[in-house]
N, C-alpha and C positions, 0 to 999 in steps of 0.2 A: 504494500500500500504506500503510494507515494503521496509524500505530504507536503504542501509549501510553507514553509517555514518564514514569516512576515518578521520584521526587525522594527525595532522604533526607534527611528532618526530626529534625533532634536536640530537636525538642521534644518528640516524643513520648518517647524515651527519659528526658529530663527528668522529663515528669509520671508517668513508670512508676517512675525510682529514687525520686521522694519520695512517690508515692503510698504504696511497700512500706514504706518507713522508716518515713512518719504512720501507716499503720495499723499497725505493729509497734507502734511510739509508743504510739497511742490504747488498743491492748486491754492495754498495759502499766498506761496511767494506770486502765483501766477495775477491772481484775482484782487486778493485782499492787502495788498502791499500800497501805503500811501507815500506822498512824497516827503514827510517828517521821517518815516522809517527809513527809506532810501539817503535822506540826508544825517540821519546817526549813526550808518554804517557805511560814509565817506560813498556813495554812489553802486553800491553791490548789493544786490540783491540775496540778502544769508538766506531766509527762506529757501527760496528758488535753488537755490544751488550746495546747499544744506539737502534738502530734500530729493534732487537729483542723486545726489552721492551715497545717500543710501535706498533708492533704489539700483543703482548702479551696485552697491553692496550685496543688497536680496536679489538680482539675478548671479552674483555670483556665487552665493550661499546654494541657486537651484541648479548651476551647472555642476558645482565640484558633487552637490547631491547625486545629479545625474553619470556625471563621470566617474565615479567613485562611491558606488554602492555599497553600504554595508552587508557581507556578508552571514547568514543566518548560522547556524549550526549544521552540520554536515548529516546526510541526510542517512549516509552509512553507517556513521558512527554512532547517530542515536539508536538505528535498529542492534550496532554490537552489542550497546551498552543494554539495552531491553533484554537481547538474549544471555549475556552475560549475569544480568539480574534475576532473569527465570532460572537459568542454572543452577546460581549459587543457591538460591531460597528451594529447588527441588530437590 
């Protein structure tokens, strides 16, 4: 019986909270940015580019996800150890 064996990656959870944050961020600097804001931070948009960079973060928190899977428990090795358990206890 073959069984797929699921892993919990906290790095997806990673790139999902700063993905929400950057884009909250971003349409903050996009939309909601006045020109008092703009002139207390010398002409630069922090928001905006604040928010960019971690999105630019949370896609690469989902590529190293994707390029670099966590691998589960070997699927041989649990049948050894199950028969190895029946074994000993028989």
């Amino acid at each position: 019986m073959a069984l797929r064996l699921r892993v919990f990656d906290i790095r997806l959870i990673i790139a999902l909270l700063i993905g929400v944050y950057g884009l909250v961020i971003t349409i903050m600097g996009l939309w909601f940015t006045s020109d008092a804001d703009l002139e207390k931070s010398a002409g630069i948009n922090i928001n905006l580019w604040a928010g960019l960079g971690m999105l630019v973060a949370s896609a690469a928190f989902l590529v190293w996800t994707w390029l670099r899977p966590l691998a589960g428990p070997d699927e041989s090795a649990t049948d050894d150890d199950e028969e190895s358990a029946e074994a000993s206890a028989g």
